[in-house]
N, C-alpha and C positions, 0 to 999 in steps of 0.2 A: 701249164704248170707241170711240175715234176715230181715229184718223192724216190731221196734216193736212200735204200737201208745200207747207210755205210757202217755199220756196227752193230750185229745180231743178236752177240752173243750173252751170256747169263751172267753171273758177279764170277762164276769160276774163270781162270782165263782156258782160254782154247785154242790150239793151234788150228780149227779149221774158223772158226768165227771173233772179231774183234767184239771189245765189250760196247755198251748201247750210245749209239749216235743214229740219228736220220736228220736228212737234208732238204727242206722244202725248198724250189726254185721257183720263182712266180718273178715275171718280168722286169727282169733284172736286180730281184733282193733273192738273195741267197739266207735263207733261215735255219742255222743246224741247230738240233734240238738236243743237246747233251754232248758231252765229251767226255766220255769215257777213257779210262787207259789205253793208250796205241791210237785216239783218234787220231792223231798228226800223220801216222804212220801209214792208216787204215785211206785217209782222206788222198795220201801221195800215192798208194800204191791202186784209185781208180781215179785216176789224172785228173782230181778235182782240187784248184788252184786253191791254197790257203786263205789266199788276199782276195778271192772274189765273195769270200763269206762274208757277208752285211752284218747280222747280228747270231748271236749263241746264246738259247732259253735253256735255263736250266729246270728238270722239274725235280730233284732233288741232289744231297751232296755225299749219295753214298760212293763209294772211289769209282764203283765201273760207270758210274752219270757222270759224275764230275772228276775223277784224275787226271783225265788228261790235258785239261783245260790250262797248266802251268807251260808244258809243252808245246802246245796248239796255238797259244799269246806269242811264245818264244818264237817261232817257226815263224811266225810273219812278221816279227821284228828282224828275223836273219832275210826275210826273204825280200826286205825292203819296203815291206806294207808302207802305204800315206793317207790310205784312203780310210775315214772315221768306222770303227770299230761300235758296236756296241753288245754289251750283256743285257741278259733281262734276267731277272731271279726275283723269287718273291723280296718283299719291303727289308722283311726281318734278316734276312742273310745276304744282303748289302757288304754289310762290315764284313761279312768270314769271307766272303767272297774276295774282296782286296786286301785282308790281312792275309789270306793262303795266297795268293800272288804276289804280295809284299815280300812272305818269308822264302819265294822264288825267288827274289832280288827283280821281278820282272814289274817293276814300278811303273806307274802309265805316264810319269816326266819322261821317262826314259825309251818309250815305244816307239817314239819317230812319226806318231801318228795319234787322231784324236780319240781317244776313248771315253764311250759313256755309259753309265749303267742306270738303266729303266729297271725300280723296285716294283712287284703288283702287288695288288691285294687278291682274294678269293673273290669270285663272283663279278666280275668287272671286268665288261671289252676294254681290248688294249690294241692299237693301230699300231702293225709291225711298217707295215707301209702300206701302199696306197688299194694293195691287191690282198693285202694277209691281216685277219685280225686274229684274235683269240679271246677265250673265257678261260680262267684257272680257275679249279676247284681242289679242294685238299681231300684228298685220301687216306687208307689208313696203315699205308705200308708202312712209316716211322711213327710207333706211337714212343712216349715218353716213358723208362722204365722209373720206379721209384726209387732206386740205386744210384737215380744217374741225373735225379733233379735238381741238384744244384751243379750241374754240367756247364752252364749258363750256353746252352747252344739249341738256337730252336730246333723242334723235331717237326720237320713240315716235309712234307712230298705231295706235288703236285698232279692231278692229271686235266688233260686241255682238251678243248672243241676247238679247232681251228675252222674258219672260215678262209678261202683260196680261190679266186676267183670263181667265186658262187659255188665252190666244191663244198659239203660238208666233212668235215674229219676229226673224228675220234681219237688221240692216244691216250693210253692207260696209265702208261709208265710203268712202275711196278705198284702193287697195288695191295692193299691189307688184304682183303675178305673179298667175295663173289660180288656182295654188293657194291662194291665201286665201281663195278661193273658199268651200274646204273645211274651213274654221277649226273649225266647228261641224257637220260630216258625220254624226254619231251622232245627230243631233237632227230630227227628222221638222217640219217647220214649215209654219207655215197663209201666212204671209207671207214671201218674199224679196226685202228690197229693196239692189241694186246698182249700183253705179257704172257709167258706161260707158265713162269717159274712157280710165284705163288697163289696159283688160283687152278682148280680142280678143271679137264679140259669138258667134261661133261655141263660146268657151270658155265662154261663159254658159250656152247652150244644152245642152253638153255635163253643166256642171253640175246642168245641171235637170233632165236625164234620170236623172243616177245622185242627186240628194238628195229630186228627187219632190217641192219645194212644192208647195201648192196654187194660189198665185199669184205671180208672180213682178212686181216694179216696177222698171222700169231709171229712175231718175234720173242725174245729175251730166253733161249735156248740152249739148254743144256747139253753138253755131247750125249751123254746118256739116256736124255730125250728126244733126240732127235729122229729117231729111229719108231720108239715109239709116235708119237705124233703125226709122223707121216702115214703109219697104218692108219691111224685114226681116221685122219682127211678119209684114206681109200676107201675107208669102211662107212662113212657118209652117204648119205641120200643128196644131202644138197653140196658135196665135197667139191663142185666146182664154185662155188661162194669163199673157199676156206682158203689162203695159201703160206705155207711154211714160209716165211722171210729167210731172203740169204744176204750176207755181205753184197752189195756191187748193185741186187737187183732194184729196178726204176722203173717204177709206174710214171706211165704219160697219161693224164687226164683232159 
């Protein structure tokens, strides 16, 4: 299996990093995990084929998870996809999901191809295929403001343990508070990959001590932080556990 971080970057956009996608490859399912703004763009420019993408999890519907996803539907409609498509997103955002692809005009009559959408719930394996599972659990990066409750739009964001052919893997997504940290604490994992934007890097590290990854991947990075962060790793004791995620880079497991 593979992981590729084709989208590193923070909600600001960036000329050196695309906003947040990664790519799990496990014999022959292709799993990217968000679509952020430019993923289409991001996904062509490291010669990874549209149409070989199986399915697209979403773990929530802020623009740099989810914008790009109107484009990236588009794109394998132009490029002649045939082969069945599917989304995965929690239960609840089902509907926004195909009403914001609806208001793209990019209709799933009109695709050329079969489209499905697998809704989850929290706390419950889901069979990507025969080599990829996952647990969703909700965090607290979207909480609901009082302003904005009769919005009538759920405020859910996800973060996942993926199972990979017997690999354990961690993503955060973006995350409310340090404790999300810990969503999956009972679980010993080969891979931990986390956000840096809103979560203190000291809280990370703490984390790492008491969960024991074997390696840990900070994405969702700011230009302004990048610079710092990398001291950081240097100034580590265990800085060869820790690695800056970049656009393109792919771990082979």
């Amino acid at each position: 299996m593979k992981i590729t971080f084709v989208g590193t970057g923070s909600g600001k956009t960036s000329l050196k990093r695309f906003h947040s996608s990664i790519l799990i490859s496990s014999n022959n399912h292709n799993l990217l995990i968000d679509a952020g703004d430019g993923t289409a763009k991001a996904l062509l420019g490291l010669g990874i084929n549209f149409n070989n993408i199986d399915s697209i999890l979403f773990t929530h519907y802020h623009a740099d998870h989810f914008g790009g996803v109107a484009s990236l539907f588009t794109q394998m409609k132009l490029n002649g996809r045939t082969k069945p498509l599917t989304f995965i997103t929690h239960k609840l955002l089902v509907k926004h999901l195909i009403d914001f692809l609806n208001s793209t005009y990019m209709f799933f009559e009109i695709a050329g191809f079969e489209v499905k959408i697998t809704g989850f719930e929290f706390g419950k394996v889901y069979r990507v295929s025969e080599f990829i599972n996952f647990i969703p659990k909700q965090n607290n990066h979207i909480k609901q403001k009082e302003e904005l409750k009769n919005k009538n739009v759920p405020f859910l964001s996800s973060s996942f343990y993926f199972e990979v052919e017997k690999k354990k893997i961690v993503y955060t997504s973006d995350i409310g508070n340090e404790k999300d940290l810990y969503l999956f604490e009972k679980i010993k994992t080969d891979i931990f990959i986390t956000e840096t934007t809103h979560v203190e890097l000291n809280d990370i590290f703490t984390a790492f001590q008491i969960l024991k990854p074997n390696e840990v991947y900070l994405t969702h990075i700011d230009d302004e932080d990048e610079k710092i962060i990398a001291d950081w790793i240097d100034n580590l004791n265990n800085n060869s556990k820790f690695v800056l995620a970049k656009d393109g880079m792919v771990l082979k497991l």
